[in-house]
VMD Tcl script that draws the C-alpha trace (Angstrom):
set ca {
  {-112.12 -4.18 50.02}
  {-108.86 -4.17 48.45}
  {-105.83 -5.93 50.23}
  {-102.49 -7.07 49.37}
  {-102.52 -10.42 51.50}
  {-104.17 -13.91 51.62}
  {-105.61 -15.44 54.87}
  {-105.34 -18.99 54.74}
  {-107.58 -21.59 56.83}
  {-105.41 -24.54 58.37}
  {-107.31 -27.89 60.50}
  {-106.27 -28.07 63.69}
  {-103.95 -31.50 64.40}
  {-100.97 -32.18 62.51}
  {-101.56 -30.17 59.55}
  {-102.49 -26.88 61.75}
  {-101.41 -23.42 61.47}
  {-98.87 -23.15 64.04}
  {-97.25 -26.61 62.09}
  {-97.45 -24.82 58.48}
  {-96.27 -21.76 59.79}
  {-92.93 -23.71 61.50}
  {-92.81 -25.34 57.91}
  {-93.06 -22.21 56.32}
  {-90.71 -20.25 58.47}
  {-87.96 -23.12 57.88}
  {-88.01 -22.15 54.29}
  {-87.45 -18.43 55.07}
  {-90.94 -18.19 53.82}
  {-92.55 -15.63 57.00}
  {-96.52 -15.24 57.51}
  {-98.12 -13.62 60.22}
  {-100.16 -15.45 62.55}
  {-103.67 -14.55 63.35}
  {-104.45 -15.53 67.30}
  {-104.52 -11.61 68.11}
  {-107.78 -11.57 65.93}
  {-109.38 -14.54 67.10}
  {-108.31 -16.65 64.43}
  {-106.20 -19.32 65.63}
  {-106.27 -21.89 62.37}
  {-105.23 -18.97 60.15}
  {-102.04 -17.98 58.77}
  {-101.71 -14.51 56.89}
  {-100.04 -14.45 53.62}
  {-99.07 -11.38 51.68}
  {-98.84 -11.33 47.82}
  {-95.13 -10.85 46.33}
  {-93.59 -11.23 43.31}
  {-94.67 -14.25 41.12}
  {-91.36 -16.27 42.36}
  {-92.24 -15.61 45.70}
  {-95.86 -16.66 45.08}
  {-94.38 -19.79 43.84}
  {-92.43 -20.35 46.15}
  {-94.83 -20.09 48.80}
  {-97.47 -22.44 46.93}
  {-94.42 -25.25 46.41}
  {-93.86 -24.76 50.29}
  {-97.30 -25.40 51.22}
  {-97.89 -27.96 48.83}
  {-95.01 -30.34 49.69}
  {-96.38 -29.28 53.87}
  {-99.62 -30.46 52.91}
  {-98.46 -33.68 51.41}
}
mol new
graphics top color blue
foreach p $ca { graphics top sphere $p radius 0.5 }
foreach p [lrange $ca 0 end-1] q [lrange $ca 1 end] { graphics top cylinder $p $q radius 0.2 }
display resetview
C-alpha cells in the first residue's frame, strides 16, 4: 500500500506517546494520535517537506534523549 504518513511505536512510561506527542505539539510539530484504532503507544506522522522531516526527527531525537 502506498501512504503518505509514518506510524511510530512509543513504550509506555515516561517516554510514551501521549508524552512525545505533548513534546511534539510544543514545537508546533502536530501528529495524530492513534487510540481510535486501538493503538494507544502510536503516534501518526505524515511526510512533509525535507525541513519539516528534519525538523520532526531533531524533535524526537532531543524527546528521546
Amino acid at each position: 500500500s502506498v501512504g503518505n504518513f509514518v506510524s511510530v511505536e512509543f513504550p509506555t512510561g515516561a517516554k510514551s506517546a501521549a508524552a512525545a506527542n505533548a513534546h511534539l505539539n510544543s514545537r508546533a510539530i502536530i501528529p495524530r494520535t492513534l487510540d481510535a484504532y486501538g493503538m494507544p503507544n502510536h503516534l501518526r506522522i505524515s511526510i512533509g517537506t525535507e525541513g519539516e522531516m528534519r525538523a520532526v526527527i531533531a524533535a524526537l531525537s532531543d524527546f528521546l534523549r
